[in-house]
C-alpha positions as CSV (number, residue, x, y, z in Angstrom):
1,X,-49.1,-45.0,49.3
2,X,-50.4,-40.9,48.3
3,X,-49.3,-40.1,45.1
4,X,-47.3,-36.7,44.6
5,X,-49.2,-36.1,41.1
6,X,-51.3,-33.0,40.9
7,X,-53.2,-34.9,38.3
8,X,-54.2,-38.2,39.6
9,X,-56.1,-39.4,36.5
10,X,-53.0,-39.8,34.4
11,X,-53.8,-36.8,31.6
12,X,-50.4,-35.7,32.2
13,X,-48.3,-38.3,31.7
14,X,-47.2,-39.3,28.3
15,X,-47.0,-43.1,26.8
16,X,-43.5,-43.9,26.1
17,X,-44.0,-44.1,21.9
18,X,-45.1,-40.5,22.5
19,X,-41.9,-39.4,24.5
20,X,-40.0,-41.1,22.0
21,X,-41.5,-39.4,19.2
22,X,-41.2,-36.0,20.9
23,X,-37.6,-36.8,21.1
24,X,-36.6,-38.0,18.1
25,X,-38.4,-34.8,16.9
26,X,-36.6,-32.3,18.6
27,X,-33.2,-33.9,17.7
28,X,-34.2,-33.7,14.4
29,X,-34.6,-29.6,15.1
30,X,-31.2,-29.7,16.5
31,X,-29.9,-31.5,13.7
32,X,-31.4,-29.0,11.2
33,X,-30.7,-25.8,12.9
34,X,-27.2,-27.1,13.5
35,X,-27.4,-27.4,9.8
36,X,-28.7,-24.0,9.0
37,X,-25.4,-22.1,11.4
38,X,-23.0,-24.1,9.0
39,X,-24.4,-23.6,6.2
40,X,-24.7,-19.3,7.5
41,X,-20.8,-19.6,9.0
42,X,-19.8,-21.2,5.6
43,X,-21.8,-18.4,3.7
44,X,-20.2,-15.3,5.9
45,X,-17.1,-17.2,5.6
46,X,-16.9,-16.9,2.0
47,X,-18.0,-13.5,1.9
48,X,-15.5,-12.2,4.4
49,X,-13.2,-13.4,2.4
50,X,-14.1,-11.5,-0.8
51,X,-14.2,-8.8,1.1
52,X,-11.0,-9.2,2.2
53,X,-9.3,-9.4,-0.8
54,X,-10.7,-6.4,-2.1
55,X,-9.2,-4.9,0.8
56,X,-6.3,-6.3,-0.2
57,X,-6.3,-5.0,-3.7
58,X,-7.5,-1.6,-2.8
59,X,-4.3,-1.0,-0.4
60,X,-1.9,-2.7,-2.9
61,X,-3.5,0.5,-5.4
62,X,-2.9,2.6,-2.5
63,X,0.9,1.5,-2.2
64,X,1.4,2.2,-5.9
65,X,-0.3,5.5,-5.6
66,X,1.3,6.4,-2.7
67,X,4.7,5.4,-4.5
68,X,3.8,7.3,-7.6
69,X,3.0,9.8,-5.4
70,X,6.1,10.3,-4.0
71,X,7.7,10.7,-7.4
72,X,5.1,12.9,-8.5
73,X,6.4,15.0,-5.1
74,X,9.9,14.9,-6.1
75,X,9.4,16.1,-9.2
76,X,7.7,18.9,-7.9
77,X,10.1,20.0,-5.9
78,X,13.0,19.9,-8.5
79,X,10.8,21.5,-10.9
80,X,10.4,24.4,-7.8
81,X,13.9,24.6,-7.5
82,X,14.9,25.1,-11.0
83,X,11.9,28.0,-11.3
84,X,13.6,29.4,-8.7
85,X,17.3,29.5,-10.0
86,X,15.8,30.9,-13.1
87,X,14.0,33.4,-11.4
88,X,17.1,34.5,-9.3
89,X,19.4,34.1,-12.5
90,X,17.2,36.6,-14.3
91,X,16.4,38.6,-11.9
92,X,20.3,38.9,-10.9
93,X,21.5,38.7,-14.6
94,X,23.2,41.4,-17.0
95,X,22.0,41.8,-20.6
96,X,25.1,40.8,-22.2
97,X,25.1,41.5,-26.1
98,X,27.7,42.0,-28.7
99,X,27.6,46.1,-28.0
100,X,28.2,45.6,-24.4
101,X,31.3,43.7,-24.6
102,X,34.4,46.1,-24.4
103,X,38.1,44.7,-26.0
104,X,40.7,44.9,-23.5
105,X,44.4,44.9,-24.6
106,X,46.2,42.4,-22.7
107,X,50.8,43.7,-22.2
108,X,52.9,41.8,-22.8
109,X,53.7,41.9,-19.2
110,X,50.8,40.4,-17.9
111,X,51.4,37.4,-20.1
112,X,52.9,34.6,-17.9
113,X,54.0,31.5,-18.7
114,X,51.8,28.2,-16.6
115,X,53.3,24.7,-16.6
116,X,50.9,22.1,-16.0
117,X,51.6,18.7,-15.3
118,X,49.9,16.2,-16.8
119,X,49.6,12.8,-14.3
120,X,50.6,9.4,-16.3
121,X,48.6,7.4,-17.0
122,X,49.0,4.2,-14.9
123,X,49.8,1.0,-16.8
124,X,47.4,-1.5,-17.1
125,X,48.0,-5.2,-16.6
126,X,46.2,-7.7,-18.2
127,X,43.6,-5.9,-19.3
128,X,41.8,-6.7,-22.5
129,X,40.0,-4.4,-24.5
């Protein structure tokens, strides 16, 4: 029977110790790079995680920021609003001063008598002070 081997003296094929030992090494490769991506997950792993706390702290400083922020606006704008009124006051205002303030004689006549009524006060029950 014709062999199909392009190398009829046999220098290709291997003894079987030979094909073992090729195996066994190249599982052993396996094994160790399989090794190596944990160990790399495991190392990016931990690092992502640090970066995502800082993450995490940076936009909790941000909130508080943000919230001081917002006071610092409101302040702003009440602090606006009274320079404003001030401005308008004075602007708007009379010098008033002891010389400038004329006595006016008040008749008898344009007296009038006002009655106010005062409410009651409503009685309390069972209240202990």
């Amino acid at each position: 029977s014709p062999s199909h081997d392009p190398l009829p003296s046999g220098e290709d094929s291997l003894k079987l110790k030979e094909l073992m030992d090729l195996c066994t090494n190249l599982s052993n490769k396996v094994l160790d790079l399989e090794s190596e991506v944990i160990d790399i997950k495991s190392t990016y792993k931990s690092k992502i995680k640090k970066l995502e706390s800082r993450v995490e702290r940076v936009l909790g400083i941000l909130d508080v920021n943000d919230e001081e922020l917002a006071g610092v606006e409101e302040v702003l704008k009440v602090v606006t609003a009274a320079k404003l009124i001030t401005k308008v006051v004075t602007t708007a205002g009379v010098d008033v001063n002891a010389a400038s303030v004329q006595d006016t004689p008040i008749t008898a006549v344009e007296v009038t008598k006002v009655i106010v009524e005062v409410p009651k006060p409503r009685k309390r029950r069972g209240v202990i002070i």
